[in-house]
C-alpha positions in Angstrom: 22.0 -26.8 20.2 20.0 -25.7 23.5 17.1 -27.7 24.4 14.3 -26.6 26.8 12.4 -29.6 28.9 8.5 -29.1 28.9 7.7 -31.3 31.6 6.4 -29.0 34.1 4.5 -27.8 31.6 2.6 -30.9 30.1 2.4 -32.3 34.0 -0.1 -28.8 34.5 -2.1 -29.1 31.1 -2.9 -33.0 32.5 -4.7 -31.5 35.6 -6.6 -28.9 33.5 -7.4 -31.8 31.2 -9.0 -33.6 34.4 -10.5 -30.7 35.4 -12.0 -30.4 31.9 -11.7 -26.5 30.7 -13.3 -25.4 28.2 -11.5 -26.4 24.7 -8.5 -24.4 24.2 -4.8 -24.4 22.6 -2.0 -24.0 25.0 1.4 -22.3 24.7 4.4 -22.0 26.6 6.8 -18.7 26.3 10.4 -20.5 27.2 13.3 -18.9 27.6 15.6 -19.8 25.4 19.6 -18.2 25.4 21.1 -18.5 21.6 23.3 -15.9 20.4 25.4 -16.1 17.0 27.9 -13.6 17.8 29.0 -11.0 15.4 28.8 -13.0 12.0 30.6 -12.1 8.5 31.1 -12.7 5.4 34.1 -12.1 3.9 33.3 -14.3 0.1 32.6 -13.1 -3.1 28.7 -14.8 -2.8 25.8 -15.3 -0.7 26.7 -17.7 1.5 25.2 -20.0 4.9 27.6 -18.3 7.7 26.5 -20.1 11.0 23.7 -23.0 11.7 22.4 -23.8 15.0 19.1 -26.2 16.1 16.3 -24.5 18.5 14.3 -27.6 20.2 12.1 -27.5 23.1 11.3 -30.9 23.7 7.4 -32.5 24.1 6.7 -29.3 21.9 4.2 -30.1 19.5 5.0 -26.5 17.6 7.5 -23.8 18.0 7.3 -20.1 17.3 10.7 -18.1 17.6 11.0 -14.6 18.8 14.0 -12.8 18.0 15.7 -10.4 20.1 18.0 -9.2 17.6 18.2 -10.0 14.4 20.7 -7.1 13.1 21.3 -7.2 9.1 23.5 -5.3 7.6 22.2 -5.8 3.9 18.2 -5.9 2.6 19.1 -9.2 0.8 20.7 -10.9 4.0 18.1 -13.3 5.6 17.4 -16.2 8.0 16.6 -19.4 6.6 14.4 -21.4 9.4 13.5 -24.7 8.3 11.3 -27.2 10.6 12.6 -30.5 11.7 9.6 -32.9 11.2 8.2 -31.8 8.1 10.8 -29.5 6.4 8.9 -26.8 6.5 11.1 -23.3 5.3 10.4 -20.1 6.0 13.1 -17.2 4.5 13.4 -13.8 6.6 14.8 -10.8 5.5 14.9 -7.7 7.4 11.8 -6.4 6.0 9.8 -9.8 6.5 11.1 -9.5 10.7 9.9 -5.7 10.6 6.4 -7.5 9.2 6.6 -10.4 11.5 7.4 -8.6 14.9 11.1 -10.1 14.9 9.4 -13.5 14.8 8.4 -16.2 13.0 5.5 -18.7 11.8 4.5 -21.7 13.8 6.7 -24.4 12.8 5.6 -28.5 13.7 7.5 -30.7 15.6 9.7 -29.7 18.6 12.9 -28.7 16.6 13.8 -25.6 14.0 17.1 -25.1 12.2 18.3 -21.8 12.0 20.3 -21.1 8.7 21.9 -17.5 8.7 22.7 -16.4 5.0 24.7 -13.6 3.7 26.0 -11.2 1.0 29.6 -10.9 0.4 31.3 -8.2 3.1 28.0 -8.1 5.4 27.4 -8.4 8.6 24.8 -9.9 11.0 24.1 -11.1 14.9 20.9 -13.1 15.4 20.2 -13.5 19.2 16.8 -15.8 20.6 15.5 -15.1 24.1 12.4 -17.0 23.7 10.1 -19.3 22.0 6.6 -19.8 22.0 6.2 -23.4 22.3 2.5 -25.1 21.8 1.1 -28.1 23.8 -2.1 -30.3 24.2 -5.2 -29.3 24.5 -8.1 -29.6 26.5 -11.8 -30.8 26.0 -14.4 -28.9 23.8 -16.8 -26.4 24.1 -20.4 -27.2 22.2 -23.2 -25.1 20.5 -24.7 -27.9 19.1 -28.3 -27.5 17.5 -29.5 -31.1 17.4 -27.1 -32.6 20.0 -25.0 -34.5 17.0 -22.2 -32.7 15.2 -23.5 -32.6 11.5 -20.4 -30.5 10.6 -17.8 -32.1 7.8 -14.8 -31.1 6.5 -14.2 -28.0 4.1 -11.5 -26.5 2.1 -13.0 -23.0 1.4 -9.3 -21.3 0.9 -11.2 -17.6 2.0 -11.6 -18.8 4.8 -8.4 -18.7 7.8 -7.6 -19.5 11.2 -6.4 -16.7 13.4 -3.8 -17.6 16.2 -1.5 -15.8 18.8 -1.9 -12.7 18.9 -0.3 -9.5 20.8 2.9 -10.9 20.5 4.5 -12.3 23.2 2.4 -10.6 26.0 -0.9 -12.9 25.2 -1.9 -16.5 25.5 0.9 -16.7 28.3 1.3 -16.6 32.0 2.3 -14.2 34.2 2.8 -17.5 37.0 4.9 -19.2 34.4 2.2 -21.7 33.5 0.2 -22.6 30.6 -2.9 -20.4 29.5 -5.8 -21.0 27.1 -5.5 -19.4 24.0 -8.0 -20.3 21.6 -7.8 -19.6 18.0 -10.2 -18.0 15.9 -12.0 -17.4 12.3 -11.4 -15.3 10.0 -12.5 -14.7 6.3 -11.2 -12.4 3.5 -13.6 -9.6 2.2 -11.6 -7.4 -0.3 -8.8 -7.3 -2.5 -6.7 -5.7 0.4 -6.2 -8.6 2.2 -8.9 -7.4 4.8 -10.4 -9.7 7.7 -13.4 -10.0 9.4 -13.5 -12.2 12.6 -15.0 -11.6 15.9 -14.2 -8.5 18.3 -14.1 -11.0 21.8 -11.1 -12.7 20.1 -8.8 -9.7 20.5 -10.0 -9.2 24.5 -7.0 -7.1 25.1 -8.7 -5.0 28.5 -8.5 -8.5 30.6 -5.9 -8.7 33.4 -4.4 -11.4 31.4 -5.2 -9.8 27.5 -5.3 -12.8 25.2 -5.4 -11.9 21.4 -5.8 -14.8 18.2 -4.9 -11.5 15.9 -1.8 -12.6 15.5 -1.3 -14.4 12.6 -3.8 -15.7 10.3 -3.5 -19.6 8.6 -4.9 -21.0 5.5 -4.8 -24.6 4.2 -4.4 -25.7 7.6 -3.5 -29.3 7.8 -5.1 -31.9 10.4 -4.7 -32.2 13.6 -3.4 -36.0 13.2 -1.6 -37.9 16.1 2.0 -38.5 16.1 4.1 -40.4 18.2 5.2 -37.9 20.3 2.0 -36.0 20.1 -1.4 -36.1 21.9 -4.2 -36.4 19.5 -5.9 -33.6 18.5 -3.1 -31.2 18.7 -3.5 -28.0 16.3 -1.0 -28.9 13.1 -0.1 -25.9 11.2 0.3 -25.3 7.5 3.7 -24.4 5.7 4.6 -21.0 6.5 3.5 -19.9 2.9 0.3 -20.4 4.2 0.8 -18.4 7.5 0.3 -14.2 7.1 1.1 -11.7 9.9 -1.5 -9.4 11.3 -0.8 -6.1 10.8 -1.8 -5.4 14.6 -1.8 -1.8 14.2 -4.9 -1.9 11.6 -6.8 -3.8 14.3 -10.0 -2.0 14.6 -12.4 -4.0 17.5 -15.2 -3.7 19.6 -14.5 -3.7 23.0 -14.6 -5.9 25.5 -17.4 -6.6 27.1 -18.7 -7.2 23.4 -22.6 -7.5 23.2 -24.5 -9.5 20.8 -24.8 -8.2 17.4 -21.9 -5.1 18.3 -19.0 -8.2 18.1 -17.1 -7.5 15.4 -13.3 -6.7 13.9 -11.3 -5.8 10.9 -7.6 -6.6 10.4 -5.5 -6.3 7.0 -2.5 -8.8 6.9 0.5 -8.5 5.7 2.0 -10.7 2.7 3.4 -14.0 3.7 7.4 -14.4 2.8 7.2 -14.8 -0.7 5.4 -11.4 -1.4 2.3 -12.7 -1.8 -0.5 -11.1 -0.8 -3.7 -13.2 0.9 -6.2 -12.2 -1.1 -4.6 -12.4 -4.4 -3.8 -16.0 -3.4 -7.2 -17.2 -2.2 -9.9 -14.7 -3.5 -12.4 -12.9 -1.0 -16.2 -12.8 -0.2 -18.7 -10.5 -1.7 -20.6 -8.4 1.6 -24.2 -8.7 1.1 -25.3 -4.9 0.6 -27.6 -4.9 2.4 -28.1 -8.0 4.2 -31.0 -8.8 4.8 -33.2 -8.0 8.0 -36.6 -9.8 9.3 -36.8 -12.8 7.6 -36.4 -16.0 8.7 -36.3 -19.8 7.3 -33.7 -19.2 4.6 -30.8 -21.4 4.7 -26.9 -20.5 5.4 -23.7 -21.8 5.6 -21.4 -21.6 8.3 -17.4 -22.4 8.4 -15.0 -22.1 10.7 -12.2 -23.9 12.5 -13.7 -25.1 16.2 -12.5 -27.9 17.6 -13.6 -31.5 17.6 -13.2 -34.0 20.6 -15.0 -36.6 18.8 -12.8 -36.5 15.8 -9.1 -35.8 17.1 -7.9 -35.1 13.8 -10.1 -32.6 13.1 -9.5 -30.6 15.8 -9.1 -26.6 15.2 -9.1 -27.6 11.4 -11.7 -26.1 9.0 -15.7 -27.7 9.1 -18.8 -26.3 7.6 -22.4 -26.7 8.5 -26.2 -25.2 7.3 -28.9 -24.2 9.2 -31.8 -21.9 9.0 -32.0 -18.0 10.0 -34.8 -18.5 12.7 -33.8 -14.7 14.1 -32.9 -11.5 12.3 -32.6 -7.7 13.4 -30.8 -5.0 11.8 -27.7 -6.3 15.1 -27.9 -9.9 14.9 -28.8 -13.3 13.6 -29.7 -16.0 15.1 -28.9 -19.5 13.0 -28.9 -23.4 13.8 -25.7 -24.0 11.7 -23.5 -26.2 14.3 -20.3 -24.5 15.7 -17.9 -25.3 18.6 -15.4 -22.9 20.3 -13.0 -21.5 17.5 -15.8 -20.7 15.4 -15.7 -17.4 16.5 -15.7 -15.2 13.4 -16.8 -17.5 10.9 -18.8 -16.1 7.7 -22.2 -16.7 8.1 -23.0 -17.0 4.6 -26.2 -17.2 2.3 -25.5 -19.6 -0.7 -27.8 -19.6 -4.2 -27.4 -21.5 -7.3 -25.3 -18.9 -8.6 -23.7 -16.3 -5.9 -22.9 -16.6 -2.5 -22.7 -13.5 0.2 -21.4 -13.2 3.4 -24.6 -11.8 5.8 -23.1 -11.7 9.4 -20.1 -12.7 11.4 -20.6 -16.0 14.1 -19.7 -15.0 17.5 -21.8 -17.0 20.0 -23.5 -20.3 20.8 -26.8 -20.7 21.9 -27.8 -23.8 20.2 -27.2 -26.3 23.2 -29.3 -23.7 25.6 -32.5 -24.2 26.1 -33.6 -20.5 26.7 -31.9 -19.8 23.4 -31.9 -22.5 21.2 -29.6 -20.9 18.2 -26.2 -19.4 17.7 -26.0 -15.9 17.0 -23.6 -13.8 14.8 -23.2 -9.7 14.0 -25.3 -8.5 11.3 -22.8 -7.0 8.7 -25.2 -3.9 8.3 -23.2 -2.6 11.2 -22.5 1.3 10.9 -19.5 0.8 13.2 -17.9 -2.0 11.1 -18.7 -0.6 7.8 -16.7 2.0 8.9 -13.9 0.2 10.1 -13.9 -2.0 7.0 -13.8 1.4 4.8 -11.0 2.8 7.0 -8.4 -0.8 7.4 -9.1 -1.1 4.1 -6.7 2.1 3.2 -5.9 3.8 -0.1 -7.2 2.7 -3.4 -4.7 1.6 -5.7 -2.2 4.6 -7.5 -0.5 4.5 -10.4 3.2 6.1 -10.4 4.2 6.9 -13.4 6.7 9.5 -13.9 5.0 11.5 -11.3 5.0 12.0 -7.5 2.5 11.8 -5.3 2.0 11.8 -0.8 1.1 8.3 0.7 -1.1 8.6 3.6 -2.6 5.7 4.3 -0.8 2.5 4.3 -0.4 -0.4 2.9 -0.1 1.4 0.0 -0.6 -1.0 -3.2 0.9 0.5 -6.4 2.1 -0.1 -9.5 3.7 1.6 -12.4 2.0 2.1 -16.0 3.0 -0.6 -18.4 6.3 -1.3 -20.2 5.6 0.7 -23.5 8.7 2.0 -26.0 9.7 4.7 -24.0 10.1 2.8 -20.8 12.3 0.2 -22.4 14.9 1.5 -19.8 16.1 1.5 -16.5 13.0 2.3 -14.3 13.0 3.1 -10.3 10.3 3.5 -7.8 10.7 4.7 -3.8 9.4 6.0 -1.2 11.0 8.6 1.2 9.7 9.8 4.9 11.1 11.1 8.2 9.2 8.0 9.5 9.8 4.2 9.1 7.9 3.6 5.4 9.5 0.3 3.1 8.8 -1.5 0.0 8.9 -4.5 -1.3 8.4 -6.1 -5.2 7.0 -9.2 -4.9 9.9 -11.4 -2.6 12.0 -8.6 -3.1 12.4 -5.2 -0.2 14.0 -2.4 0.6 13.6 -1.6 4.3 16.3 0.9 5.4 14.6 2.4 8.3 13.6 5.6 9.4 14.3 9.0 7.6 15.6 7.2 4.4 14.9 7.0 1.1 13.9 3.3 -0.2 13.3 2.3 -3.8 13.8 -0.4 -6.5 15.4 -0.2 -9.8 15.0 -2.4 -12.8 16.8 -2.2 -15.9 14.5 -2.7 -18.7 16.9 -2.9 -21.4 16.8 -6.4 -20.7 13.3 -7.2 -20.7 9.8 -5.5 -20.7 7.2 -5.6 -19.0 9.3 -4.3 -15.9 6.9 -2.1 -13.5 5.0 -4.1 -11.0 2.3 -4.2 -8.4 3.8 -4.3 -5.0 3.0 -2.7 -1.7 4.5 0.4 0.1 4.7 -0.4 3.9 4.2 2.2 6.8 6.2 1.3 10.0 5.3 4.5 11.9 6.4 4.6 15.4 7.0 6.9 18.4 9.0 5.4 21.6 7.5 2.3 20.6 3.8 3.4 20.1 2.1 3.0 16.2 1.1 6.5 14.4 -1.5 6.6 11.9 -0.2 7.1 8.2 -2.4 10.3 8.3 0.2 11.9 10.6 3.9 10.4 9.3 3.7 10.5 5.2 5.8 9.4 2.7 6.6 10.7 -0.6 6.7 8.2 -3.6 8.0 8.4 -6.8 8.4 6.6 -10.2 11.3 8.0 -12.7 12.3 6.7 -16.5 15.7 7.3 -16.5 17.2 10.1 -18.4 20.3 10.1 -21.0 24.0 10.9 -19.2 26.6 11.1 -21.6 29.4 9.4 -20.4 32.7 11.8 -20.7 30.2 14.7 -19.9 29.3 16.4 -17.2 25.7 17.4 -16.7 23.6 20.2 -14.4 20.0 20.1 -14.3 17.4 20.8 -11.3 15.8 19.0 -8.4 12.6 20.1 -8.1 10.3 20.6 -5.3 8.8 17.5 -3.9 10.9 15.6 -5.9 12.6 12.4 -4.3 14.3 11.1 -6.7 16.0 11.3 -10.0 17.6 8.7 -12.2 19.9 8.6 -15.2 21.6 6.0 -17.3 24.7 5.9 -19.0 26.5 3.3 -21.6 30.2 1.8 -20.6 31.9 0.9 -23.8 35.2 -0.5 -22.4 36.2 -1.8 -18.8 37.9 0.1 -16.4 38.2 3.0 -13.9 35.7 5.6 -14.3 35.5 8.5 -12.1 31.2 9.4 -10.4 31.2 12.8 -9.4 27.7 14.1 -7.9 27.1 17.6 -6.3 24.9 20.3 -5.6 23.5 19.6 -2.0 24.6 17.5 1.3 21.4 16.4 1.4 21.0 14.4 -1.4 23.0 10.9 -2.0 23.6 8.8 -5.3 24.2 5.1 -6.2 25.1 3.4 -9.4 23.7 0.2 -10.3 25.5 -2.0 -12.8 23.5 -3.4 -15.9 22.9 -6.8 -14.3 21.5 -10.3 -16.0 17.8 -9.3 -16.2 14.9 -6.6 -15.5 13.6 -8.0 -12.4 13.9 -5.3 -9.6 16.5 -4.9 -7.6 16.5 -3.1 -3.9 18.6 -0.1 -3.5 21.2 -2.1 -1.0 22.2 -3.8 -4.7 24.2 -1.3 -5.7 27.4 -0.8 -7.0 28.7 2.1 -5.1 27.3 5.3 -3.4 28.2 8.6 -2.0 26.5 12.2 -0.9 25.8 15.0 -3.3 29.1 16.9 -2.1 32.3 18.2 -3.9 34.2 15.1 -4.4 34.5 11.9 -6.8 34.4 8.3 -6.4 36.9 5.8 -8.6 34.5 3.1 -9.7 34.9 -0.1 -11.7 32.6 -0.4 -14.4 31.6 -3.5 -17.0 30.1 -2.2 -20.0 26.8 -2.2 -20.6 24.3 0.4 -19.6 24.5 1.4 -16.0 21.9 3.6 -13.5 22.9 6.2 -11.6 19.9 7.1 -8.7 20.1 10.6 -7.1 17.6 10.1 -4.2 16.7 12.5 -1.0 16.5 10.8 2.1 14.0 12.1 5.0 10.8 13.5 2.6 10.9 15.1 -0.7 13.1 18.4 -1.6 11.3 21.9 0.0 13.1 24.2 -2.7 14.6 23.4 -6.3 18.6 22.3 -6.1 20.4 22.6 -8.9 22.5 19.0 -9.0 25.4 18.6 -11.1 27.0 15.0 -12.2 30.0 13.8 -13.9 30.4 10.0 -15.1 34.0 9.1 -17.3 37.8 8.3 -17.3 40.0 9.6 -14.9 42.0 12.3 -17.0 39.3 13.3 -19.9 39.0 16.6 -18.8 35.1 17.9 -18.7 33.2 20.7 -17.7 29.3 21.3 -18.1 27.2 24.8 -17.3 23.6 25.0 -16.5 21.8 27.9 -15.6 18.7 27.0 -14.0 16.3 29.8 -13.9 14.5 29.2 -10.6 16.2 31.6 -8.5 18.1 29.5 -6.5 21.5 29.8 -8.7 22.2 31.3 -12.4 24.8 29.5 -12.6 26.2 25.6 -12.1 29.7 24.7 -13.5 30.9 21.1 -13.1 34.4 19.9 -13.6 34.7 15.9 -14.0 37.7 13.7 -15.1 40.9 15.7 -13.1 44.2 14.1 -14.9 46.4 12.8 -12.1 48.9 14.8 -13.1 47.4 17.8 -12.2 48.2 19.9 -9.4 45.8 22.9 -10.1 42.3 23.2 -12.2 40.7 26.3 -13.5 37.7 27.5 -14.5 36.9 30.2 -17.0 33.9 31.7 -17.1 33.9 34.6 -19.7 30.7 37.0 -19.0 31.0 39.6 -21.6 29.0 41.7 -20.0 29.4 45.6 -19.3 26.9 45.3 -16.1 27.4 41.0 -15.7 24.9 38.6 -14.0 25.5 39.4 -10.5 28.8 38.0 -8.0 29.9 34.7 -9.1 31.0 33.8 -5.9 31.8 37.3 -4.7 33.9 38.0 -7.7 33.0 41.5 -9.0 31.1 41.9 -12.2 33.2 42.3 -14.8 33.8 41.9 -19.1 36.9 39.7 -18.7 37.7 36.4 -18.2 37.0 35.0 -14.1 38.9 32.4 -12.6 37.7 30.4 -10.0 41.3 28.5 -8.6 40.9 25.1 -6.3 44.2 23.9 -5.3 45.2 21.5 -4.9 42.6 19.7 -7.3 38.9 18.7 -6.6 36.5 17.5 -8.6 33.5 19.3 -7.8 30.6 21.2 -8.3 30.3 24.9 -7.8 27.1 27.3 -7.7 26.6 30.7 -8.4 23.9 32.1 -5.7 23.1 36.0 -5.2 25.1 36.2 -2.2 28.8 37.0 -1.5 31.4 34.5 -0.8 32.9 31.0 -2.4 34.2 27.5 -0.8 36.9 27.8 -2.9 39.4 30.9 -3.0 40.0 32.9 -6.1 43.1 35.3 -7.2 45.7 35.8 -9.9 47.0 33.0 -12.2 50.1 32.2 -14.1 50.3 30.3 -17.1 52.9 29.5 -19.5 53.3 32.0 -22.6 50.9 31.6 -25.2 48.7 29.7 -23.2 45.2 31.6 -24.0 45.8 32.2 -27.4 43.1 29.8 -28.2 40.6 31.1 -26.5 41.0 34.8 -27.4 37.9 36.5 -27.9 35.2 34.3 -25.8 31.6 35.5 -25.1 29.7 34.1 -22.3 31.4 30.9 -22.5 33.4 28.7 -20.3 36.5 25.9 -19.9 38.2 24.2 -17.4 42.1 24.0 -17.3 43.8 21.6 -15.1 47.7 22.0 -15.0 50.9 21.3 -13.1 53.1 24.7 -13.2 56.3 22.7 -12.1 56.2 20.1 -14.6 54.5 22.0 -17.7 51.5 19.7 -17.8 48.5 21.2 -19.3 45.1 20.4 -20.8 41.7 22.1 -21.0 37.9 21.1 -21.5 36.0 21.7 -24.9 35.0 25.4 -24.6 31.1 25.3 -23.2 28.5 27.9 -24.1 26.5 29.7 -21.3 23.2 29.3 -21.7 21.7 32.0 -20.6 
């Protein structure tokens, strides 16, 4: 365990306590040197690899950034869990991508670090710094009537936004302490959109401070503890605690002018999946808000601080007043505030509804040339368009189709369990750019020019398809693209029937991402997963598991590329997926895609002929016998003119052999142009060998043999369907 002394630090906020700045929250970025080392694990389960302790002492909160935090599975994950209270917050690789490789404020002055992973991964978690949070300083009043009237609230739409910018803002460049004052915020859609103030994200200042960085609800008080000054900001269990998504931040600029003071945010879910506003509701805009009138009475809530009341410091109060000034900018009210209420809801409350009218962003009340508080009308043209813009897509529906994301989050979901969905089910998303998913606490987040998706088996349940969110990570040497110029393709399949012992072709089609397929396992054992058609495409089978909740594609149960080949696989019975996915964006042409699931030595062949111009012809062999040295096909054409080269082979009416030796299980394509991956000449077999298969018309087999030791077998004869 390192420990980092704050001394220095609480010696300096003393002096600005004497000197009595204005009220503010302060925060120390400490260095901090903790490195795992290259961590493994070699069990059979998820297991707790490595724990460690990060304390900063005289810390009244800790934040931890992480320099590296390298995962080699979706489901591996940091488990951080605060010393004082017991606070836990669980990160996966997705939730660091959402957090900024960092984590929610934690109480108290120590964290546990837990790292946690699957069987055979790998990981290396290295801390360089933590944000650590100190005293602070005396208040800032826009008192009307020279008597705080405000009292305590728990409107849950209501949150408090703190440290922003990541680790550039609310430090110093001297070392020292610098004010960082949280914010208000306040839900207004079912996006998990914010409203708050446009000065709290003053990112043009030498020194650019930011509270857009993540937003709290249910925030505790600000009690004393022993080793605590009163009055210092308490934060809420990191359940409670959402990232900004800082490249939706849409602001006014600095310097912001009454009734032009406004921003919009969208945050991401907290750690468990959920999403803000599904968890605390939202406020209805008034539309329009009124403009003119004066004397009617509204509500204002926010978290400022208190001096008077320690323990209510920077936690959340409310207070009415009258409008006694209103244009179609600003408002003027006599609700009380105090510095933190910045971006409160100024709100007008009947019997019956309640709307949100403006957004608080100044005092006034304790001035005598003013003599109220002012706030942004929402009529803004400026922020209705910002609010219609972070807001981002409307909510699609995938169901068995495809369709281009660009705009992001993304919140989908997939058509209802009916009958014919009672089946394995997958839905992904693939991009050149950095685009992930998650299902409610469950992600795929495999980077850049992947393919990620889910899969649920609902053979074991209905009711399957969810509503999650697709996530765009879009960057470019470090610097955020919009969605608009760095799209995703996403997809939802039903899974289609593969007999097992069978080899199938069929078509990818343009656009397409994704295919699935499902096949039943009747008795345990080897089974040989042959995929083909195109180097671009990859597969993974996913074994029949214990339930239908998703499951992210780093689940599964093996994987390989779309090339000649097959993969030995251990198999359980019960119904299995197979996923044939395109990383990098969707298909440009149709690929004809062959596959082959069954026991080593059941000889197989499928044809397909696909129609689209890019190949008559797709033969597959599956389930090579060991003993085999050579396999044949036979593809008997019939034909006086035939169908064209098949693989450079002249047309012709007899039987053509296409020879690999030594054996490969494969997949090979007939396309209008000369030449073949595999060689092709005469043949010998034993006497009386084709007697069988005398008199064949446009039909084909594979034979697999071993001329040295006589071994011989062939494939059911297949029709060409042409």
């Amino acid at each position: 365990m390192q420990t980092t002394t704050l001394s220095a630090l609480l010696a300096s906020v003393l002096v600005l306590l004497v000197t009595g700045l204005a009220s503010a929250q302060f925060y120390e970025n400490v260095p901090y040197d903790l490195t795992t080392g290259v961590l493994t694990n070699p069990g059979s389960s998820r297991v707790v690899v490595w724990r460690g302790d990060v304390q900063v002492p005289g810390a009244s909160a800790l934040r931890l950034t992480f320099a590296t935090a390298d995962f080699a599975d979706d489901r591996d994950r940091i488990i951080l869990t605060s010393r004082r209270d017991g606070a836990r917050q669980v990160l996966s690789r997705y939730h660091l991508k959402l957090w900024k490789n960092s984590s929610a404020f934690f109480n108290g002055d120590q964290v546990t670090i837990d790292v946690e992973l699957m069987p055979g991964s790998k990981a290396q978690v290295v801390v360089r710094s933590v944000k650590a949070q100190v005293p602070p300083t005396g208040g800032h009043a826009s008192l009307c009537f020279g008597t705080d009237e405000r009292v305590a609230s728990t409107e849950s739409r209501i949150c408090r936004l703190v440290d922003g910018a990541g680790t550039t803002s609310c430090t110093s460049s001297t070392g020292g302490p610098v004010e960082c004052s949280p914010c208000t915020g306040f839900l207004v859609n079912d996006r998990s959109v914010v409203a708050s103030a446009g000065h709290c994200n003053d990112t043009s200042a030498s020194l650019p401070v930011s509270a857009f960085g993540i937003a709290q609800f249910s925030v505790p008080s600000s009690a004393s503890a022993a080793s605590v000054m009163a009055g210092t900001m308490g934060h809420p269990a990191p359940e409670h605690q959402f990232p900004v998504d800082t490249s939706s931040i849409v602001a006014t600029s600095a310097p912001q002018t009454i009734g032009a003071d406004w921003a919009v945010m969208r945050l991401h879910p907290n750690t468990l999946g959920e999403t803000a506003s599904a968890k605390y509701g939202w406020y209805d805009l008034a539309s329009p808000a009124p403009i003119g009138g004066t004397g009617y009475l509204v509500r204002v809530t926010g978290y400022g601080d208190d001096t008077s009341e320690p323990a209510k410091n920077y936690t959340q109060q409310t207070d009415t007043g009258p409008i006694v000034y209103s244009t179609t900018s600003t408002y003027g009210h006599r609700a009380d505030t105090r510095g933190g209420n910045s971006g409160s809801p100024i709100i007008i409350q009947t019997s019956t509804s309640e709307e949100v009218i403006g957004i608080h962003t100044n005092g006034g009340c304790a001035t005598p040339s003013v003599g109220y508080n002012r706030g942004t009308n929402i009529n803004n043209v400026p922020f209705q368009a910002a609010l219609t813009s972070v807001s981002g897509c409307e909510a699609i529906t995938l169901s068995d189709s495809t369709t281009t994301l660009l705009c992001t989050p993304t919140i989908f979901n997939v058509a209802p369990v009916t009958a014919s969905k009672t089946i394995w089910n997958v839905v992904g998303l693939s991009s050149p750019y950095d685009w992930d998913m998650t299902m409610g606490t469950i992600s795929s987040a495999a980077g850049f020019d992947e393919c990620d998706f889910m899969v649920s088996n609902g053979h074991l349940g209905t009711g399957t398809p969810n509503r999650s969110g697709l996530m765009h990570f879009g960057l470019l040497f470090g610097i955020p693209l919009p969605a608009t110029s760095t799209p995703a393709t996403a997809e939802h399949q039903a899974a289609s029937g593969l007999p097992v012992g069978e080899g199938i072709c069929t078509t990818f089609l343009p656009g397409q991402v994704l295919d699935l397929y499902e096949f039943t396992v009747t008795a345990p054992g080897l089974y040989e997963i042959n995929v083909g058609g195109d180097p671009s495409l990859s597969w993974r089978v996913f074994e029949p598991g214990s339930s239908s909740a998703w499951r992210a594609r780093s689940t599964a149960l093996a994987s390989g590329s779309a090339t000649t080949g097959s993969t030995s696989v251990a198999l359980a019975p019960g119904v299995h997926a197979l996923v044939i996915y395109k990383n990098g964006g969707p298909v440009a042409g149709p690929l004809p895609v062959s596959m082959f699931v069954g026991s080593t030595g059941t000889l197989a062949l499928d044809v397909f002929t696909s129609g689209l111009g890019v190949g008559d012809l797709c033969l597959n062999i599956g389930g090579i016998p060991p003993a085999a040295t050579t396999v044949v096909m036979l593809v008997s054409e019939f034909s006086a003119g035939g169908t064209g080269p098949l693989f450079g082979i002249a047309p012709s009416p007899l039987t053509e052999a296409i020879i690999m030796t030594p054996p490969t299980a494969g997949n090979l394509f007939h396309f209008p142009v000369a030449g073949s991956p595999f060689a092709s000449g005469p043949i010998s077999f034993p006497a009386g060998t084709f007697t069988p298969f005398a008199g064949m018309l446009w039909e084909a087999l594979a034979i697999a043999y071993n001329p040295t030791t006589g071994f011989f077998t062939t494939s059911p004869i297949k029709p060409i369907p042409w």
